[in-house]
Steps between C-alpha positions, in 0.01 A plus 500: 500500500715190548839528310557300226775188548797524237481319191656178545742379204504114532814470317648711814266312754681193385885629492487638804395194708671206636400145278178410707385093506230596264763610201719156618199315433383629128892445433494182597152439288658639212815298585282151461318626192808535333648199634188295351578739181840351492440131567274491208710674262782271587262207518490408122830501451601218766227252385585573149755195476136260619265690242729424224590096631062446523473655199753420294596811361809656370707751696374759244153433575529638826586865397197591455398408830770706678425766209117570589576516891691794445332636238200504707643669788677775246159556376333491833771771682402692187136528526413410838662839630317720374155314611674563869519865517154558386308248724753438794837302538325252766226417285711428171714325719256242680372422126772436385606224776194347433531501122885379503390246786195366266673458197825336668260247682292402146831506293562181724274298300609580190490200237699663203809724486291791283245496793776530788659801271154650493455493857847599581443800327225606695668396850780762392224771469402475825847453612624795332240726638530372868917578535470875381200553732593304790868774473279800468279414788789427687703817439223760537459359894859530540708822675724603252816432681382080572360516125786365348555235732098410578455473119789263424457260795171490377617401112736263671190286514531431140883320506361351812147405341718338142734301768200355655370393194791267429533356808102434487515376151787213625264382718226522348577390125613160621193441722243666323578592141548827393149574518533548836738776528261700270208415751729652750569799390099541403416412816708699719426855362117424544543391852684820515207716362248544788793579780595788197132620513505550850808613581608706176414870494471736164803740484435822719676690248273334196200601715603850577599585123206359382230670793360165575424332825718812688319302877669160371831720482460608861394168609830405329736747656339459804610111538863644386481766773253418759527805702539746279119744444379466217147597585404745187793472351595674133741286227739612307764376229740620248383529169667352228731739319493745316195709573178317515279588808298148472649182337500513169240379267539211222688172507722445807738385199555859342558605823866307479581752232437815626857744460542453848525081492582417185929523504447305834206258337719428223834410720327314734332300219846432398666394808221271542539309197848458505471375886265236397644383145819407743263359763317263260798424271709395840177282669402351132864420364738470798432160578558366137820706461628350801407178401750524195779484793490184557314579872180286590140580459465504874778774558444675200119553658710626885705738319202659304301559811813683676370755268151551649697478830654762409229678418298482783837654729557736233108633525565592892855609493417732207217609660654597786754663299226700300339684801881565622619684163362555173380242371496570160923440525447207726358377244692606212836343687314204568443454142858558417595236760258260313700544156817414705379186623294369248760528256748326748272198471644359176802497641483292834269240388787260550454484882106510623537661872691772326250548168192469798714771681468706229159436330361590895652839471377519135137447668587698788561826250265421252228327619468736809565793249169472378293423817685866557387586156107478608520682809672753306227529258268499787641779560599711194106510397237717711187339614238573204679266262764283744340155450531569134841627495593204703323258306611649164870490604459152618307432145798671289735229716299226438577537138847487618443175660385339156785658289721342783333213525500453108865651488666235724415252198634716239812546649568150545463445150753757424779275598625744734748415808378500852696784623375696161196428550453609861710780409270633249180445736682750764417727225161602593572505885749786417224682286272483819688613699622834303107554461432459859783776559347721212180458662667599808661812349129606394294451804748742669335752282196463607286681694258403721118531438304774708200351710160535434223396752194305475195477797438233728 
């Protein structure tokens, strides 16, 4: 009788190899579906200035229109998720190109502000359920010690994607109206759509958990290990803790609850909205603020994008950083870094290389900070309910984004002083980064998960 091959855990299949081509290249898919993700959030709020000159509209008419963008992604992070760990985190994800890409692309003929806010709305749905996915996709194909690093190059896409947009829109605006820059970014992701079909694979993990399609998952690791038998092979994975043998039944939701994820579901959901109420405040506010200094338009706009500079070096030095140590206190120091030197902002606005200096390393902690955050929470949840864990914690920020966002406003009204007022929005970078510690301090606790095994 022939002997039966080991059980083959795909989670240690995966750790133990070498980054193969085939993992660079759904990175690098993921990397440009993000990217696309980033230039059309960032796209509304460059041709804002020619929305409200054509239609002659007030500067608080255009709230709204920032408003429903981000209300749509909050609400598509939080319901998208779940959709992705019952039917697949490659099939959620490929809709939701194409719906983001649709709706961006017919938003550009818009004839009244309530119909651009409508469609805005539903071109942050789509774009709120392709960034979680696009993270989970990419973290269960990465080896555990590259995760880190794999994941946040990849989320670098987004400062990269939002820089791309306003360089596009300057161009473009001029030439072709702002129309055009929404055409772009409609455009792009559906062009996008068919190389994603044929290249993109489900998550081996998803598969395995689930029992479905277990020849697609040795077609799979066969392309990430080409000479490695796999002829009759047997899959395993860890369960998710505590016991059950099978994942567990009901809403992929509940499952963020359970004893063993709910102290950890609950810090990272506050992390996350702290990250991105500083995020959103800084990008929607920084400009104006820096206006009141007496410094042009034109360098005003230079000094704000040193912060998605920032970010984008901060994503891969932290990264790196994060598969070196623990990266719960890489992150947690980063954080406390970020308090440092946003509230040092207010108090070198007098000289511009100095206050860009400064608002770089503010992006640089920050900004890459939470590009950490979402590998970590790629991370933290097992694979029966990651996509929702991610997209939840990236839901809980976006609500974050529009207190931020809304904040900024507030604050100015308050009369406050510009090193005050910086001073007090250090505030919630410090409260991140105790929770990221915390969070830290817990996961050291915890054991890992048994394996279970499930037939090819």
């Amino acid at each position: 009788m022939p002997a039966v091959p080991p059980p083959i855990d795909v989670a240690s299949f995966i750790d133990q190899r070498k980054v193969s081509p085939y993992q660079i290249m759904i990175v690098v898919l993921c990397f440009l579906i993000v990217a696309i993700d980033g230039f059309d959030t960032a796209a509304i709020g460059f041709i804002a200035p020619a929305i409200r000159a054509q239609w002659q509209l007030a500067p608080a008419q255009l709230a709204p229109v920032f408003g429903a963008g981000l209300f749509g992604l909050m609400v598509g992070a939080l319901t998208i998720g779940p959709f992705a760990d019952r039917f697949g985190r490659r099939t959620v994800l490929l809709l939701s190109v194409f719906f983001f890409g649709l709706m961006s692309l017919v938003s550009a003929w818009s004839t009244s502000l309530d119909m651009l806010i409508v469609l805005r709305f539903l071109t942050g749905l789509g774009l709120g359920g392709a960034m979680p996915n696009a993270i989970t996709l990419t973290a269960e194909y990465c080896p555990e010690k590259r995760r880190s690093l794999l994941v946040m190059t990849m989320f670098c896409g987004f400062t990269v994607g939002s820089a791309l947009g306003g360089l596009a829109s300057a161009g473009l605006v001029e030439a072709y109206g702002w129309h055009s820059v929404l055409v772009v970014g409609g455009v792009l992701p559906l062009l996008l759509l068919p190389v994603l079909w044929v290249l993109l694979p489900e998550s081996a993990r998803y598969l395995v958990t689930t029992g479905k399609r277990l020849d697609e998952v040795t077609r799979t690791l066969r392309r990430i290990s080409p000479h490695t038998d796999l002829q009759g092979a047997i899959y395993k994975l860890p369960p998710p803790p505590p016991p059950p043998p099978r994942p567990p039944a009901g809403s992929p939701v509940s499952h963020l609850f359970r004893p063993d994820l709910l102290r950890g579901t609950l810090l990272m959901w506050l992390a996350f909205f702290m990250s991105m109420l500083i995020i959103y405040l800084l990008s929607s506010w920084l400009p104006t603020l820096l206006k009141t200094t007496g410094v042009s338009l034109k360098t005003a706009a230079l000094i704000t994008m040193m912060f998605q500079v920032g970010g984008t070096l901060g994503a891969i030095v932290l990264g790196w950083l994060m598969d070196r140590a623990n990266p719960h206190y890489v992150l947690a120091a980063a954080y406390g870094l970020a308090a440092l030197f946003i509230a040092a902002i207010g108090s070198v606005t007098a000289t511009p290389w100095l206050v860009g200096t400064v608002v770089f390393l503010a992006g640089f902690c920050v900004s890459g900070g939470q590009v950490g955050a979402n590998a970590l929470s790629a991370g933290f949840y097992p694979t029966d309910c990651r996509a929702t864990g991610v997209s939840w914690a990236n839901g809980i920020g976006r609500i974050g984004s529009v207190v931020g966002s809304m904040g900024g406003g507030a604050m100015l009204a308050m009369g406050l002083t510009l090193p005050s007022l910086f001073a007090v929005v250090g505030i919630p970078a410090i409260v991140a980064g105790l929770t990221l510690a915390m969070l830290g301090v817990h996961r050291a606790r915890t054991q890992p998960p048994a394996a279970h095994a499930v037939r090819a």
